[in-house]
PDB file of N, CA, C and O in Angstrom:
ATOM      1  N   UNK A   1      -5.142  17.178 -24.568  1.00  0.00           N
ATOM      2  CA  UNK A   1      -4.791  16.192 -23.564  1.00  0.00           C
ATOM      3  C   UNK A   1      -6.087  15.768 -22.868  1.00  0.00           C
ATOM      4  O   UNK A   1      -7.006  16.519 -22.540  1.00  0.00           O
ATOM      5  N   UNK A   2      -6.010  14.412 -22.691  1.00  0.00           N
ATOM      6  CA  UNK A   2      -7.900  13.729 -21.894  1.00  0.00           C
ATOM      7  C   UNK A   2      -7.354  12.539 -21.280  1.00  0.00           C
ATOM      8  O   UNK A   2      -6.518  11.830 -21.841  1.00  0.00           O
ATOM      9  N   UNK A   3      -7.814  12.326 -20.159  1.00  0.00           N
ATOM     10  CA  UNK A   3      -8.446  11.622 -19.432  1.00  0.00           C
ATOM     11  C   UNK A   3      -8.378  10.114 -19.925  1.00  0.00           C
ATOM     12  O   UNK A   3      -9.052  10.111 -20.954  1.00  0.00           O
ATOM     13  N   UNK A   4      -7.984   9.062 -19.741  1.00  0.00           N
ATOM     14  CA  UNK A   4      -8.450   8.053 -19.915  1.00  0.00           C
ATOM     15  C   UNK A   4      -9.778   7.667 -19.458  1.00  0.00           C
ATOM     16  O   UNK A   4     -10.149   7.830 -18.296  1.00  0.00           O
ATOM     17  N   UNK A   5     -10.832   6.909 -20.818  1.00  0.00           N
ATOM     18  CA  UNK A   5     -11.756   7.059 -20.888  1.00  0.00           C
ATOM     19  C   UNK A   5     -12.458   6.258 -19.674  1.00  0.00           C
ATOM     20  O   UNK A   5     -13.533   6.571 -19.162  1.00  0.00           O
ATOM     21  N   UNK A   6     -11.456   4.913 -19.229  1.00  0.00           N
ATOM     22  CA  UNK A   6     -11.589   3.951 -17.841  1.00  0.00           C
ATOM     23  C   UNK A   6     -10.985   4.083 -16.839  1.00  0.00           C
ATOM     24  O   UNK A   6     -10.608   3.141 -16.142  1.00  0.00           O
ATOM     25  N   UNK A   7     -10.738   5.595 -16.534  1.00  0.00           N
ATOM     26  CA  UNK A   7     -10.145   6.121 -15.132  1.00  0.00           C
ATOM     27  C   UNK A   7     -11.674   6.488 -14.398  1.00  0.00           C
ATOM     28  O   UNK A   7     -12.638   7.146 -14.791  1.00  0.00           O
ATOM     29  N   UNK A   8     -11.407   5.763 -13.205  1.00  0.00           N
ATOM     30  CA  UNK A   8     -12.797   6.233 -12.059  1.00  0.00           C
ATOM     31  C   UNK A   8     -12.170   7.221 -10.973  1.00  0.00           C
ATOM     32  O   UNK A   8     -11.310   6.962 -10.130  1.00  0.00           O
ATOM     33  N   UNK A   9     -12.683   8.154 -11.165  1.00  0.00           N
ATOM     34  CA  UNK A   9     -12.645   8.738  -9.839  1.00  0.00           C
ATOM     35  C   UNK A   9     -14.123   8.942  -9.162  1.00  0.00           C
ATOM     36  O   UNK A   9     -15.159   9.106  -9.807  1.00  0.00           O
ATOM     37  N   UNK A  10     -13.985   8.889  -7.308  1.00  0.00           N
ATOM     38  CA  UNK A  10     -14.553   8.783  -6.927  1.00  0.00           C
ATOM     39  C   UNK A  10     -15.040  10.435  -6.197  1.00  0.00           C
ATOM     40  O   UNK A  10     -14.213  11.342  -6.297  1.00  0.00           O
ATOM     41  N   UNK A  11     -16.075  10.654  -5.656  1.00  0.00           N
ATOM     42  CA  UNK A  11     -16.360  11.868  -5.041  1.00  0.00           C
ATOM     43  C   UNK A  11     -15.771  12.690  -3.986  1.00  0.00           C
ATOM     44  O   UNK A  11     -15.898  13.896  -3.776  1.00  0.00           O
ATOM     45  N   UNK A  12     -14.930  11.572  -3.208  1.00  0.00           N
ATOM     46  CA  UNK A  12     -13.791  11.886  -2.579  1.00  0.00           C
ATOM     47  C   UNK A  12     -12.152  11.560  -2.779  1.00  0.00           C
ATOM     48  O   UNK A  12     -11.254  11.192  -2.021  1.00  0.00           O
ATOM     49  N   UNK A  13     -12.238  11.864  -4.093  1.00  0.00           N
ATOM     50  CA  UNK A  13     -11.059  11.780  -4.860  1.00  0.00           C
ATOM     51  C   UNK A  13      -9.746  10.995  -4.892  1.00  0.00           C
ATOM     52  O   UNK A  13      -8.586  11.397  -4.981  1.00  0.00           O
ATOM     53  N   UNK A  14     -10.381   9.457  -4.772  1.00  0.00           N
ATOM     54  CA  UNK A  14     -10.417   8.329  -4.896  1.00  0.00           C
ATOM     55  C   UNK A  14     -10.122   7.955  -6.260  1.00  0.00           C
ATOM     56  O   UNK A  14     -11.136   7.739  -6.924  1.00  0.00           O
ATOM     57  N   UNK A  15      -8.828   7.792  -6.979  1.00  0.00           N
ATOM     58  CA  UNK A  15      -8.901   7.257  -8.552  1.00  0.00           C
ATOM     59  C   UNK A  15      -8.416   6.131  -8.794  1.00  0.00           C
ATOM     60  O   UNK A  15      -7.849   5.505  -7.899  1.00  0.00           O
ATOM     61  N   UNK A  16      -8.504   5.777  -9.697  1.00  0.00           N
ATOM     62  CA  UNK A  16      -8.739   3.825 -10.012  1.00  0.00           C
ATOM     63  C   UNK A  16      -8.246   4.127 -11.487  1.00  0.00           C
ATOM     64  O   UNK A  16      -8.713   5.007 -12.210  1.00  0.00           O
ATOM     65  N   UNK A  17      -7.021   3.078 -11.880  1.00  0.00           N
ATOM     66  CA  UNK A  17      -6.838   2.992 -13.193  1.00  0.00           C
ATOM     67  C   UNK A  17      -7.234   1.554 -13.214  1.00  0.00           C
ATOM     68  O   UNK A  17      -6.374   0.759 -12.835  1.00  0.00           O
ATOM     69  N   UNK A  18      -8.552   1.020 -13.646  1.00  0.00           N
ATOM     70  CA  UNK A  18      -8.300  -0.374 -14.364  1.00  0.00           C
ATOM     71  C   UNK A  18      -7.508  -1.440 -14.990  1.00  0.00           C
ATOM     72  O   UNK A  18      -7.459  -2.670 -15.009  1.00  0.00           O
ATOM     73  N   UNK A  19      -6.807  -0.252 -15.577  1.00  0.00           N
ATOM     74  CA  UNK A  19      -5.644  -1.377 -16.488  1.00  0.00           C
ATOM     75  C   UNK A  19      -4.533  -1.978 -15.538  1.00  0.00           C
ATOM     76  O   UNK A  19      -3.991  -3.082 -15.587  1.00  0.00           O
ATOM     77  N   UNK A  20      -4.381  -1.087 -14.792  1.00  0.00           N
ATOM     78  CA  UNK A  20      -2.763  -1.449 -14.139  1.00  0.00           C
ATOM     79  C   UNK A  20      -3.436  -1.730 -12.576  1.00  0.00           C
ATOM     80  O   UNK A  20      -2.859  -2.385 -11.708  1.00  0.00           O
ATOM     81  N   UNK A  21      -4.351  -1.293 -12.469  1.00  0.00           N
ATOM     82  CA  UNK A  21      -4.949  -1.392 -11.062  1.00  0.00           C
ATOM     83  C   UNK A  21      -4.447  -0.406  -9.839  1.00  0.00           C
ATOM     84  O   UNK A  21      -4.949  -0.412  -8.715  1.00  0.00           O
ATOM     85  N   UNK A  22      -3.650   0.216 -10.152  1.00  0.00           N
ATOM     86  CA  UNK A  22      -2.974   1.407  -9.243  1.00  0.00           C
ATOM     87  C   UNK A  22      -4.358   2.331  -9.040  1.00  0.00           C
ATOM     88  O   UNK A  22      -5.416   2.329  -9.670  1.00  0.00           O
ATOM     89  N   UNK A  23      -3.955   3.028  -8.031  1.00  0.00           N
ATOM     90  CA  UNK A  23      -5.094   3.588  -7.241  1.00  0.00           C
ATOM     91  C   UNK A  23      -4.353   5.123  -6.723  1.00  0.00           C
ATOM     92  O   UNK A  23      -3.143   5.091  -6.503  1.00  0.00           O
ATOM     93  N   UNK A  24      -4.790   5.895  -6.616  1.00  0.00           N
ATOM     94  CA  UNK A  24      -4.388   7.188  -6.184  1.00  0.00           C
ATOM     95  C   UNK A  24      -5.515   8.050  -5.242  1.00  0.00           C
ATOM     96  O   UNK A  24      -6.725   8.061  -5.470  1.00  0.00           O
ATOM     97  N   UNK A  25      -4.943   8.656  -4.309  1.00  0.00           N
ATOM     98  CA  UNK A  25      -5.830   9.855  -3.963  1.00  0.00           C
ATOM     99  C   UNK A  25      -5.813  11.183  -4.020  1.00  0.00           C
ATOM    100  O   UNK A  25      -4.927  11.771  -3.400  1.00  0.00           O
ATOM    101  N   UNK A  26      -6.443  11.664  -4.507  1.00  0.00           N
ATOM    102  CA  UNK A  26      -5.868  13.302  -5.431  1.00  0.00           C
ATOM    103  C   UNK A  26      -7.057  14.201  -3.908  1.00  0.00           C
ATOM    104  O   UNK A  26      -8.046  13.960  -3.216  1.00  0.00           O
ATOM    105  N   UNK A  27      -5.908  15.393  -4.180  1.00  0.00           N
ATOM    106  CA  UNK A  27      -6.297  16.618  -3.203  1.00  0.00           C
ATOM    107  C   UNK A  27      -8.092  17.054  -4.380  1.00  0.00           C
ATOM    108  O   UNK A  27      -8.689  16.514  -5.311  1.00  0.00           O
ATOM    109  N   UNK A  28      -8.273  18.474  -3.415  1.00  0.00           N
ATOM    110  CA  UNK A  28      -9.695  19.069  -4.007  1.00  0.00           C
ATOM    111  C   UNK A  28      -9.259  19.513  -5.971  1.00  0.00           C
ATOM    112  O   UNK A  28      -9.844  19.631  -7.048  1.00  0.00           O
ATOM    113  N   UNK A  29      -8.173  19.589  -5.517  1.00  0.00           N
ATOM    114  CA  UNK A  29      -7.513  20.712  -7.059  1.00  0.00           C
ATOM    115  C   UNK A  29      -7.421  19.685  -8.062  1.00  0.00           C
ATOM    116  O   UNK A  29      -7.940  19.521  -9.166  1.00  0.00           O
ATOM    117  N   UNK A  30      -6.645  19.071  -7.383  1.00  0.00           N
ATOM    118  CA  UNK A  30      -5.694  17.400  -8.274  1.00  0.00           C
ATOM    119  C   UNK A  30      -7.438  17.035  -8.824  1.00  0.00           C
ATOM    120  O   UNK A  30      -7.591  16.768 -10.016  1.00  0.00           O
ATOM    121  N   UNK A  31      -8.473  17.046  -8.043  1.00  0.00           N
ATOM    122  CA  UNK A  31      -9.887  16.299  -8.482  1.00  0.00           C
ATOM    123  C   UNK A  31     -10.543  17.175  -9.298  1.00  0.00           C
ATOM    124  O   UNK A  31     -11.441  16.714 -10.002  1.00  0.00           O
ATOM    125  N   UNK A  32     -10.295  18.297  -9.353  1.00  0.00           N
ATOM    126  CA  UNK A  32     -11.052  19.126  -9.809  1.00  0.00           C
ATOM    127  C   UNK A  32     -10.878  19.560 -11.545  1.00  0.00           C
ATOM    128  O   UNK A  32     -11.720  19.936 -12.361  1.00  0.00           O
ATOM    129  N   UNK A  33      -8.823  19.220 -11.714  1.00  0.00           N
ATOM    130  CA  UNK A  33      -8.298  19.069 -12.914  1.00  0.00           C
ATOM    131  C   UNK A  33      -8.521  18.121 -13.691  1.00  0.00           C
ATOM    132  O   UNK A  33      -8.586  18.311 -14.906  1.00  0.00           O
ATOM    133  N   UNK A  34      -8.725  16.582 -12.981  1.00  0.00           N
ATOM    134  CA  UNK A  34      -9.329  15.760 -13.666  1.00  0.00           C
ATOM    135  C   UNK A  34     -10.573  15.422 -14.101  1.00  0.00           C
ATOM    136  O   UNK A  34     -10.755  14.715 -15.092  1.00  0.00           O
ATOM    137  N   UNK A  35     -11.522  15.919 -13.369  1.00  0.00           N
ATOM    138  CA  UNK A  35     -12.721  16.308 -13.947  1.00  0.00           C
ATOM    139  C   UNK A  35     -12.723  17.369 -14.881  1.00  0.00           C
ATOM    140  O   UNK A  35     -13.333  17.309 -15.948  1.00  0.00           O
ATOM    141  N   UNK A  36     -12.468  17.738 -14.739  1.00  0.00           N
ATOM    142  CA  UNK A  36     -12.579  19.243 -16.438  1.00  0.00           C
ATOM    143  C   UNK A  36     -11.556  18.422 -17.247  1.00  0.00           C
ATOM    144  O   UNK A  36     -11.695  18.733 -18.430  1.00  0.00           O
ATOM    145  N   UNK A  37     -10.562  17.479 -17.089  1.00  0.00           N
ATOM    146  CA  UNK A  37      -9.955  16.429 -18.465  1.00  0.00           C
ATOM    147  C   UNK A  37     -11.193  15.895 -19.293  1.00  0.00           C
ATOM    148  O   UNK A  37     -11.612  15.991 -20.447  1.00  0.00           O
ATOM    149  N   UNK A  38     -11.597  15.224 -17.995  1.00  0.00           N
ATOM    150  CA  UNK A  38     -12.601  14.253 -18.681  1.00  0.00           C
ATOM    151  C   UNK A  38     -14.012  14.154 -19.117  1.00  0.00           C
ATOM    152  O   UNK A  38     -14.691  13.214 -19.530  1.00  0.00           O
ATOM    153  N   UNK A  39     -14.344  15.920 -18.812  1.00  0.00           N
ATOM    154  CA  UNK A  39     -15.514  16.093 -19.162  1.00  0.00           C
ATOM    155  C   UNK A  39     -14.967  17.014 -21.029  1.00  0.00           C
ATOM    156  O   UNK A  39     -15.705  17.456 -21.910  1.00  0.00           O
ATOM    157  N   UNK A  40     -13.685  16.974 -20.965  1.00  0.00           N
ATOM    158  CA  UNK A  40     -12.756  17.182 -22.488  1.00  0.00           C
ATOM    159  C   UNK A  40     -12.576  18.772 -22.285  1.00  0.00           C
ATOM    160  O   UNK A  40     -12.621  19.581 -23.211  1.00  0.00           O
ATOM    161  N   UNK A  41     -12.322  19.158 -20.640  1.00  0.00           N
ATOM    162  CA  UNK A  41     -11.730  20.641 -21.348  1.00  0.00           C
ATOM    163  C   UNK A  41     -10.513  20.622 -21.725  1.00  0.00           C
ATOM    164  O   UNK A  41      -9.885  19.564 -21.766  1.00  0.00           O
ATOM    165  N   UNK A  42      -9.834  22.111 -22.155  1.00  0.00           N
ATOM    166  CA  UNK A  42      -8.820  21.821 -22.451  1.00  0.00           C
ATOM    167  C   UNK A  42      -7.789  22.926 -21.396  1.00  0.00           C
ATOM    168  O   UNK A  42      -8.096  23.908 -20.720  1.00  0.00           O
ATOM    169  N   UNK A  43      -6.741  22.371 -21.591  1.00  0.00           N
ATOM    170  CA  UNK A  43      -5.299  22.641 -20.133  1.00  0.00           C
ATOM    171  C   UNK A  43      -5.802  24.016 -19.842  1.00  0.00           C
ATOM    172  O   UNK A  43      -6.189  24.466 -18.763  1.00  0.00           O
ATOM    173  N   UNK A  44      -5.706  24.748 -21.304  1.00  0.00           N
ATOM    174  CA  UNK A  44      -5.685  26.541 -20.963  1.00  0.00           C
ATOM    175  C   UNK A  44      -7.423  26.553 -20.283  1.00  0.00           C
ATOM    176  O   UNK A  44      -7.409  27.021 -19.144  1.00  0.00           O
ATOM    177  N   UNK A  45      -8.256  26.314 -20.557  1.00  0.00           N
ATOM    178  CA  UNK A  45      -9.640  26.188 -20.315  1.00  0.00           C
ATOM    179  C   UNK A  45      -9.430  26.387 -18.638  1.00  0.00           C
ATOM    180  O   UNK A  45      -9.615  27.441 -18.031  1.00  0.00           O
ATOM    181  N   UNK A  46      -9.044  25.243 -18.121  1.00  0.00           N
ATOM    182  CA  UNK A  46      -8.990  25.001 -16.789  1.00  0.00           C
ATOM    183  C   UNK A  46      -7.363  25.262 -16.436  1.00  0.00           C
ATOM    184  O   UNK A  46      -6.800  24.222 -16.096  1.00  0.00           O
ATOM    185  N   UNK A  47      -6.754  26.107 -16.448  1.00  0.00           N
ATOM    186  CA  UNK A  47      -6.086  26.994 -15.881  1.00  0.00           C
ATOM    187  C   UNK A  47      -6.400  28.371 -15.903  1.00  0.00           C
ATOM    188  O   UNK A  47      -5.601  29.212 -15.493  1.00  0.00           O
ATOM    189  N   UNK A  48      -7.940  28.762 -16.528  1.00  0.00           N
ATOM    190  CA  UNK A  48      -8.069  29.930 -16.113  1.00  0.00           C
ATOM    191  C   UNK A  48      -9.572  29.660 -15.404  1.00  0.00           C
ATOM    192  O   UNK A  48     -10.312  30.578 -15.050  1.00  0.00           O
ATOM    193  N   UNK A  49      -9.767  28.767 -15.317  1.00  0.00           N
ATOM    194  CA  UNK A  49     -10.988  28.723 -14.134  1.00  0.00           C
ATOM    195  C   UNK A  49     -10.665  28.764 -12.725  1.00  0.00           C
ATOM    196  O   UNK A  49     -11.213  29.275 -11.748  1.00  0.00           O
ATOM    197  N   UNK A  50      -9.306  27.873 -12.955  1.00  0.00           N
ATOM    198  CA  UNK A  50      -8.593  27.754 -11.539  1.00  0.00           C
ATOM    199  C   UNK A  50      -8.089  29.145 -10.947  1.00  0.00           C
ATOM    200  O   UNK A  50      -8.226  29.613  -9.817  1.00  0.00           O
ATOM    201  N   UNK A  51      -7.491  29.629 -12.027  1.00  0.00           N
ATOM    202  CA  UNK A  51      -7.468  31.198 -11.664  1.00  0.00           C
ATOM    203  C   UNK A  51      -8.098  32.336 -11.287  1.00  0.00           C
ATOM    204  O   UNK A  51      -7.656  33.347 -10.740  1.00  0.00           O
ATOM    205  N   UNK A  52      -9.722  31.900 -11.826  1.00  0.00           N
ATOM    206  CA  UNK A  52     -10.273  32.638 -11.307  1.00  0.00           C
ATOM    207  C   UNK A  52     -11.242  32.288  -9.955  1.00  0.00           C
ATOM    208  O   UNK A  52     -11.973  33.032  -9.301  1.00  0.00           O
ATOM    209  N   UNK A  53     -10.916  30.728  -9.801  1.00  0.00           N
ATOM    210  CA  UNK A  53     -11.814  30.311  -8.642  1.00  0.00           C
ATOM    211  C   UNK A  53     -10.719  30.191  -7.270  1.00  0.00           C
ATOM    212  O   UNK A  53     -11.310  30.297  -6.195  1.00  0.00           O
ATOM    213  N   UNK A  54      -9.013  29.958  -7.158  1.00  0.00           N
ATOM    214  CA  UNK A  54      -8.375  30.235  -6.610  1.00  0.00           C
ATOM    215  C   UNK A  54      -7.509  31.471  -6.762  1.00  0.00           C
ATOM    216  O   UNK A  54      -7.223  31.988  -7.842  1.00  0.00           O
ATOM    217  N   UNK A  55      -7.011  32.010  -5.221  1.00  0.00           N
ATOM    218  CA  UNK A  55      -5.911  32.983  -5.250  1.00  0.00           C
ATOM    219  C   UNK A  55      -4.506  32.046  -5.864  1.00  0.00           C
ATOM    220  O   UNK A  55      -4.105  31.192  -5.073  1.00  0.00           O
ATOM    221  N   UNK A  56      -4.008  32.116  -6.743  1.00  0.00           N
ATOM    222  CA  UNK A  56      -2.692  32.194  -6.951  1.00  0.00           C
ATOM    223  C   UNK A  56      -2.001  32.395  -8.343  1.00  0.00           C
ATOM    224  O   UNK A  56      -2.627  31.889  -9.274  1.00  0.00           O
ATOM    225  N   UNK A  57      -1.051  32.914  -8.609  1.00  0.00           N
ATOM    226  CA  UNK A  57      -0.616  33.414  -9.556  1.00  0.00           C
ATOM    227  C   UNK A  57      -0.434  32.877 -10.543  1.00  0.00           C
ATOM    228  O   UNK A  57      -0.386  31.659 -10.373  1.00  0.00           O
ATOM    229  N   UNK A  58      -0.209  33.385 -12.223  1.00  0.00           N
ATOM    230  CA  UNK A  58      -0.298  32.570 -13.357  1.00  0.00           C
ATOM    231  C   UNK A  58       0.916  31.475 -13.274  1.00  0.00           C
ATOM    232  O   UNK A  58       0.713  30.305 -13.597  1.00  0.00           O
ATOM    233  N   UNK A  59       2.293  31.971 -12.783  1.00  0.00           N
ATOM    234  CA  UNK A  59       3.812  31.090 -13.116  1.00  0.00           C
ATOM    235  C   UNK A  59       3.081  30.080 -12.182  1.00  0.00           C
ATOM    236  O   UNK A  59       2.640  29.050 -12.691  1.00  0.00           O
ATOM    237  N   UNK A  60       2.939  30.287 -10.969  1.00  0.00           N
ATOM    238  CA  UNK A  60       3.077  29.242  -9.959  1.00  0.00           C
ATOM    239  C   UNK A  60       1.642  28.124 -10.236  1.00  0.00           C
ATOM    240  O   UNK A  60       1.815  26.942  -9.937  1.00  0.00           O
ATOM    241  N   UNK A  61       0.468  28.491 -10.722  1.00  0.00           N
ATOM    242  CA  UNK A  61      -0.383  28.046 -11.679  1.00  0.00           C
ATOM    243  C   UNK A  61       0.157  26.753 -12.586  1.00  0.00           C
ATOM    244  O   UNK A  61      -0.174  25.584 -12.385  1.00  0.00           O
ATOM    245  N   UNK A  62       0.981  27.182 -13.533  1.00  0.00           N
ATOM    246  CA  UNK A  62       1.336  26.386 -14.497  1.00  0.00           C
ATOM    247  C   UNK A  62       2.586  25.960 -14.267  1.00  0.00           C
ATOM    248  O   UNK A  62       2.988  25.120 -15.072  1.00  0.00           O
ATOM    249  N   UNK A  63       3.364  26.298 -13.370  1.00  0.00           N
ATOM    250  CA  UNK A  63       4.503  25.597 -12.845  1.00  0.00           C
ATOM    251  C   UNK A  63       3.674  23.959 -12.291  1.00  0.00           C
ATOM    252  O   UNK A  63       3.787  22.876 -12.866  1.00  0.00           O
ATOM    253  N   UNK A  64       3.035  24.193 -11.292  1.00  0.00           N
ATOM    254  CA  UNK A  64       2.306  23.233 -10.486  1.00  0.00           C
ATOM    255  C   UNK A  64       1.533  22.282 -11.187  1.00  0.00           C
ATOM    256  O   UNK A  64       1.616  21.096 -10.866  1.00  0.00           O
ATOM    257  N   UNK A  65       0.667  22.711 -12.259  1.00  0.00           N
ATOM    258  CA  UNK A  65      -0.225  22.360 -13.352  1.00  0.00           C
ATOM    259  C   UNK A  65       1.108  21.692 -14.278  1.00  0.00           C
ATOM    260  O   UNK A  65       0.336  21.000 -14.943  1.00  0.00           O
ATOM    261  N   UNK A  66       1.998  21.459 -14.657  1.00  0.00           N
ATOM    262  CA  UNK A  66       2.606  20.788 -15.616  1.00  0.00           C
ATOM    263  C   UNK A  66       3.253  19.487 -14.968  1.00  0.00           C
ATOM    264  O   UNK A  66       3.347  18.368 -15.473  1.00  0.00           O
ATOM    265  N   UNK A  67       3.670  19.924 -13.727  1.00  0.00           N
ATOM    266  CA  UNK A  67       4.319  18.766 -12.714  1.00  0.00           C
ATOM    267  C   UNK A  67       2.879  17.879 -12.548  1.00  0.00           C
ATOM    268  O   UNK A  67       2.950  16.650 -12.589  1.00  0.00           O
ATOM    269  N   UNK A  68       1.815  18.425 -12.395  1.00  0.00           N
ATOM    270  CA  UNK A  68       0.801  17.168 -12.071  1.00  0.00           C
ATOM    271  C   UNK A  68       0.560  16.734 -13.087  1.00  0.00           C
ATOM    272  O   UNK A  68       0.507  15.504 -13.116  1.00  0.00           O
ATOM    273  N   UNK A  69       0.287  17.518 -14.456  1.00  0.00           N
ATOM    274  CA  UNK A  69       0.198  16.300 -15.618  1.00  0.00           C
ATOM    275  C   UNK A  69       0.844  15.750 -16.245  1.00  0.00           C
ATOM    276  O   UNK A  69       0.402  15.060 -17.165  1.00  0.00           O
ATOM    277  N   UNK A  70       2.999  15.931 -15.786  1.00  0.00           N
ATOM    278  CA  UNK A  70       3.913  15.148 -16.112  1.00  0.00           C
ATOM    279  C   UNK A  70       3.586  13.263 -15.402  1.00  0.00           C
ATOM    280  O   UNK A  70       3.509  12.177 -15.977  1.00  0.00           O
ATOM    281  N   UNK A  71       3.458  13.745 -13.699  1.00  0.00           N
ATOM    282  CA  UNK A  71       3.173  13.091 -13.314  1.00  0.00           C
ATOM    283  C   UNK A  71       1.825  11.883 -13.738  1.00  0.00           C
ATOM    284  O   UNK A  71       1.944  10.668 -13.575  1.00  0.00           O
ATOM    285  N   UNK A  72       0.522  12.605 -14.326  1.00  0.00           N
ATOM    286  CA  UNK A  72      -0.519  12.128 -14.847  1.00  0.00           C
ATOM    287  C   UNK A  72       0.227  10.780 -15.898  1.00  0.00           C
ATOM    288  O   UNK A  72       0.128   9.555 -15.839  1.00  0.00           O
ATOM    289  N   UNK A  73       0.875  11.585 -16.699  1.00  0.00           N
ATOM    290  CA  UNK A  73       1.607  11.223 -18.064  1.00  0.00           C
ATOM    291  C   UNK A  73       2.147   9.720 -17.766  1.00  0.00           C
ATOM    292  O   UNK A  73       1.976   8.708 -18.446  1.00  0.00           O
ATOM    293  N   UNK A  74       2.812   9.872 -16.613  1.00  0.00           N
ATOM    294  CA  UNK A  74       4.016   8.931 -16.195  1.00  0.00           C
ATOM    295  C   UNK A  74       3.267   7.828 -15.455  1.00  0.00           C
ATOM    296  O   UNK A  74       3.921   6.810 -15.226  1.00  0.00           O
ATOM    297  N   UNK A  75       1.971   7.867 -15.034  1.00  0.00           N
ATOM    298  CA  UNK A  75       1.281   7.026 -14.577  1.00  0.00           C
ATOM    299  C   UNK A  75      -0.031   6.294 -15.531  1.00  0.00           C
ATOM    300  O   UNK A  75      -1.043   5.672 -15.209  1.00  0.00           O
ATOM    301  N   UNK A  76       0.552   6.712 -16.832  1.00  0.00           N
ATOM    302  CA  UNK A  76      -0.357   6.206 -17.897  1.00  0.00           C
ATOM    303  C   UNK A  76      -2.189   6.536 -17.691  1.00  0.00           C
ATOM    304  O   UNK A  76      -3.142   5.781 -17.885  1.00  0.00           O
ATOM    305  N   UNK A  77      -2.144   7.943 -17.238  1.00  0.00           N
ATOM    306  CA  UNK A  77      -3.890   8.286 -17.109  1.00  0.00           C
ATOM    307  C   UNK A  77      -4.004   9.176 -17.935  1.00  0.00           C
ATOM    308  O   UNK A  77      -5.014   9.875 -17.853  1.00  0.00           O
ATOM    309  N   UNK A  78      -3.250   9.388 -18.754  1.00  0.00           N
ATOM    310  CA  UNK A  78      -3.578  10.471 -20.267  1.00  0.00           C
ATOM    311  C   UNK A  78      -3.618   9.719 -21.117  1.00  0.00           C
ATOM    312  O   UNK A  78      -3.101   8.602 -21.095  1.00  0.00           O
ATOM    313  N   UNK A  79      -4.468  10.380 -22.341  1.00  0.00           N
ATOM    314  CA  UNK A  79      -4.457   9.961 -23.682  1.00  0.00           C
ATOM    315  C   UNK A  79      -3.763  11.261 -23.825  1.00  0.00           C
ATOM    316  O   UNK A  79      -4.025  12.056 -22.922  1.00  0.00           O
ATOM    317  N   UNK A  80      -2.552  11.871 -25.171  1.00  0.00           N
ATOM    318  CA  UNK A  80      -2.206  12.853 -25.534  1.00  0.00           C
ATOM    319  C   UNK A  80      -2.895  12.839 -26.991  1.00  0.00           C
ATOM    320  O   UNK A  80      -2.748  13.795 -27.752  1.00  0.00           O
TER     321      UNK A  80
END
């Protein structure tokens, strides 16, 4: 799963889809997942960085982590 290659995000997590022009503002985490998309890690990659750079548990991890990239999905900012 990646990133559309013309999604901008900004340093204060500020994102821009070009195509559709919709605009979003993602928390530190929400910014932090999309950067490791688009630098091409992969889901498991960065669900265990997150794990080891935040306190919280594996379910609630990937519970949370699937709802944001359903959501990603549904707003056309993935390539699958």
């Amino acid at each position: 799963m990646k990133l559309k290659k013309n999604i901008a995000i900004s340093e204060n997590g500020f994102l821009f889809n070009p195509e559709t022009g919709d605009s979003f503002i993602l928390n530190p985490i929400g910014k932090e997942i999309l950067n490791q998309l688009k630098e091409g890690q992969s889901v498991t990659d960065i669900k265990q960085l997150l794990l080891e750079r935040y306190d919280v548990d594996l379910v609630s991890l990937e519970k949370n982590m699937e709802d944001f990239l359903v959501i990603l999905q549904h707003h056309g900012l993935l390539d699958r």
